[in-house]
C-alpha positions in Angstrom: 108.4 76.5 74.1 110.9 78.9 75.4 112.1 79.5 71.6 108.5 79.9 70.2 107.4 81.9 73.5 110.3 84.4 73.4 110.5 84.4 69.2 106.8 85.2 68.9 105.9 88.7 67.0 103.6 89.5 69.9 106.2 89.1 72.6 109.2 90.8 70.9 106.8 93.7 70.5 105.8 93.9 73.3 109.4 93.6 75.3 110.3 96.4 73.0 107.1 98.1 73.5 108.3 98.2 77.3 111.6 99.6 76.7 110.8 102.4 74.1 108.2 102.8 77.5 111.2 102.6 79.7 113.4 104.8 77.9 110.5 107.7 77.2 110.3 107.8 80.9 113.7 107.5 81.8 113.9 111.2 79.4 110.9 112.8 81.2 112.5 111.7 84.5 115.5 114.0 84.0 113.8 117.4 85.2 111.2 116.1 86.9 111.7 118.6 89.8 111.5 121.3 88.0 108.3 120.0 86.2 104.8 121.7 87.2 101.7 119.8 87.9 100.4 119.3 84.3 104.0 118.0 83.4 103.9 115.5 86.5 100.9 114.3 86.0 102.1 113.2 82.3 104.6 111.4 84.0 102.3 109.9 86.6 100.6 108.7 83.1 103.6 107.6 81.2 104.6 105.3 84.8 101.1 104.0 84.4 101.5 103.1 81.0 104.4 100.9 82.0 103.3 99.7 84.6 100.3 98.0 82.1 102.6 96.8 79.6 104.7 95.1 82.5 101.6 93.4 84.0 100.1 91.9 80.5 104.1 90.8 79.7 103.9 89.4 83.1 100.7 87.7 82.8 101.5 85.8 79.3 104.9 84.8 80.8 102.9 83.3 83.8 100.7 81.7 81.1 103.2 80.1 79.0 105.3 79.2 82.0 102.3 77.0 82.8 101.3 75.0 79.7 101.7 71.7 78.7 104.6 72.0 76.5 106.0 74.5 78.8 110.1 74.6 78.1 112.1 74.5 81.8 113.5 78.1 80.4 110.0 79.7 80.4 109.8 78.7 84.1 112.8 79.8 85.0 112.5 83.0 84.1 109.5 83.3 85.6 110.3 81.6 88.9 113.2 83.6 88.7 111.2 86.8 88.4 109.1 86.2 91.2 112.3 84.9 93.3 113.8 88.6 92.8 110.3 90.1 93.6 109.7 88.7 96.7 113.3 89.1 97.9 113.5 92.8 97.0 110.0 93.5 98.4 109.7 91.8 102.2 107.7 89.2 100.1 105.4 90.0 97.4 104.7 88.8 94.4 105.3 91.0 91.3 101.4 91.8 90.2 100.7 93.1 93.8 104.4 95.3 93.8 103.0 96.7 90.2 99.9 97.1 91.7 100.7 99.1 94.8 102.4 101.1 92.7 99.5 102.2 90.3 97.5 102.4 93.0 100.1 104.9 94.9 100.5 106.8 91.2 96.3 106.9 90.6 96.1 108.6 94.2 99.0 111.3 93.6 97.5 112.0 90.5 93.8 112.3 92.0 95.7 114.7 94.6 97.3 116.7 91.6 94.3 117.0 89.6 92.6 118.3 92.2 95.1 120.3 93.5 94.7 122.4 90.4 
């Protein structure tokens, strides 16, 4: 399973959908100070995009990691994953770290939006 899972057309495009992701932000990030509201709240968009593309990789990892025919790799990885996640974070799971973050980024850009 771990070959099909991480060979499939719709996972290879969609890791590299997260890095092209990754490395547009990574640019925007280089000036962000400088940056005026309109310009941070295109970032604040660009995080959120990410962030989407990380939860639906996420999910179908957490899918595949659970089936049947489910290679030891698959689960690894994912155990592995959520191993690092709660470490790093006091002890939470990956969705809800991805998720406080969007939330944190939807309310920064409510106050930008309506700051303007």
């Amino acid at each position: 399973m771990t070959e099909d899972f991480f060979q499939s057309d719709v996972v290879r495009e969609s890791l590299e959908d997260i890095q092209t992701t990754y490395t547009e932000l990574l640019k925007m990030s280089a000036g962000f100070a400088e940056y005026d509201i309109k310009k941070r709240v295109e970032h604040i968009d660009k995080t959120l995009e990410l962030i989407a593309k990380q939860k639906v990789f996420y999910a179908r990892l957490a899918l595949a990691s659970h089936e049947d025919e489910s290679d030891d790799a698959v689960e690894y990885i994912k155990d592995r994953v959520d191993t690092l996640s709660f470490k790093t974070t006091g002890g939470m799971d990956l969705m809800s770290v991805l998720q406080v973050m969007e939330d944190k980024l939807i309310g920064w850009k409510k106050e930008m939006n309506d700051a303007q």
